[in-house]
C-alpha positions in Angstrom: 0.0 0.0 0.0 1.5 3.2 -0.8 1.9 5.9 1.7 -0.8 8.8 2.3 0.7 11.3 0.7 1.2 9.6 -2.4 -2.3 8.8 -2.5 -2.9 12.5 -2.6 -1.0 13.9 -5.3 -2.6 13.8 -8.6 -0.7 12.5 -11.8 1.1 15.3 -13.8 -1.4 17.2 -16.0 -4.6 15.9 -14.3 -5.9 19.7 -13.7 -5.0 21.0 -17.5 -7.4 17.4 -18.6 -9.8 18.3 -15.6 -10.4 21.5 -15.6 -8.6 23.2 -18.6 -9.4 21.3 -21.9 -13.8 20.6 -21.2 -13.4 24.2 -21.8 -11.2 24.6 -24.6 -12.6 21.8 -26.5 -16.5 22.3 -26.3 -17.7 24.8 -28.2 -20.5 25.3 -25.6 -18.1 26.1 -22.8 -16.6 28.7 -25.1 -18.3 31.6 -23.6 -17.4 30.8 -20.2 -13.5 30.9 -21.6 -14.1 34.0 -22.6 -15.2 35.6 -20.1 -12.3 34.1 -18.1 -10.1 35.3 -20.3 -11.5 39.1 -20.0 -10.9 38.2 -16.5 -6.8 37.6 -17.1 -6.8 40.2 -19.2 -7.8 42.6 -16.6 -5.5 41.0 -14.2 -2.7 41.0 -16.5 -2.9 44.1 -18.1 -1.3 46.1 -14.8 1.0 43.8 -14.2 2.5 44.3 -17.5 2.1 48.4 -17.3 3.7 47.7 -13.6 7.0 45.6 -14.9 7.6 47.5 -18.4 6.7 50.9 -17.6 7.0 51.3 -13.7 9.9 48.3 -13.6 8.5 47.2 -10.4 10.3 44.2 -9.4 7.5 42.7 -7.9 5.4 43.0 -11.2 8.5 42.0 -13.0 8.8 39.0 -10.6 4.9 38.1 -11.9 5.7 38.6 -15.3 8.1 36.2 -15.5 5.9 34.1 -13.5 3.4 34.3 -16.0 5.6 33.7 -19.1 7.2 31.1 -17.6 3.8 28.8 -17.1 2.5 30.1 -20.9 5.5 28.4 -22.4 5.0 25.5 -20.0 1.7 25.1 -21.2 2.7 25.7 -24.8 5.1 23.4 -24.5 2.9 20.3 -22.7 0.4 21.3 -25.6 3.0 20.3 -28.2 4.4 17.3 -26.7 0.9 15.8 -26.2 -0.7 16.4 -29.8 2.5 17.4 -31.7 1.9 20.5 -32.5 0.2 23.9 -31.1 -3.5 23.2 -30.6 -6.7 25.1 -29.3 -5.1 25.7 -25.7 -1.9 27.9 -27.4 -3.6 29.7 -29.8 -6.8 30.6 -26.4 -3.3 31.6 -24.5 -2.1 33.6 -27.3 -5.1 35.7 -28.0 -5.1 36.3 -23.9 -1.2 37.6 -24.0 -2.3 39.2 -27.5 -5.3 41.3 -25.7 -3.2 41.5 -22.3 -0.8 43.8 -24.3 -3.4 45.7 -26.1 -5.4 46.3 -22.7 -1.9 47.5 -21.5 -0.8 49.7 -24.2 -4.8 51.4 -24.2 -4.4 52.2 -19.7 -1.3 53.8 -20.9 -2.1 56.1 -23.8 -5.5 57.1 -21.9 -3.5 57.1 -18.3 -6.1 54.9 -17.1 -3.0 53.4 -14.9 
């Protein structure tokens, strides 16, 4: 029988198939990604203004955070099915509107 805490971790990538993909791959759930990702795009916007513009290291510290787990993602995406699927290009437009959210608080000094 294997110890207690063993029977508690999950297998490596069990939340991306839980709770990730339904969402990702049915085109019902599609609107609940979205509004998720206005949600990490609200949350992300500052934090970029904060690390490029301010260079707060804190934000900076997030940043990289953030960049490291999108290529970490990226990269599980493309190990599992090869290539860059539904999950990358979702990421992409988030970091795509992220930046554009960003670049709009600064030109209206919004923050």
């Amino acid at each position: 029988m294997p110890p207690p805490e063993a029977q508690d971790r999950q297998p490596p990538g069990t939340f991306v198939k839980h709770w990730v993909l339904p969402f990702v791959e049915d085109p019902l759930l599609w609107p609940v990604l979205l509004v998720v990702i206005g949600h990490v795009v609200a949350l992300v916007a500052p934090v970029l203004l904060l690390a490029v513009r301010d260079r707060r290291i804190p934000a900076m510290g997030a940043l990289a955070l953030l960049v490291g787990l999108s290529v970490s993602i990226v990269n599980g995406d493309v190990r599992r099915r090869g290539r860059p699927a539904m999950p990358s290009a979702f990421l992409l437009v988030t970091w795509l509107l992220s930046g554009a959210a960003a670049v709009a608080a600064h030109r209206y000094d919004l923050f």
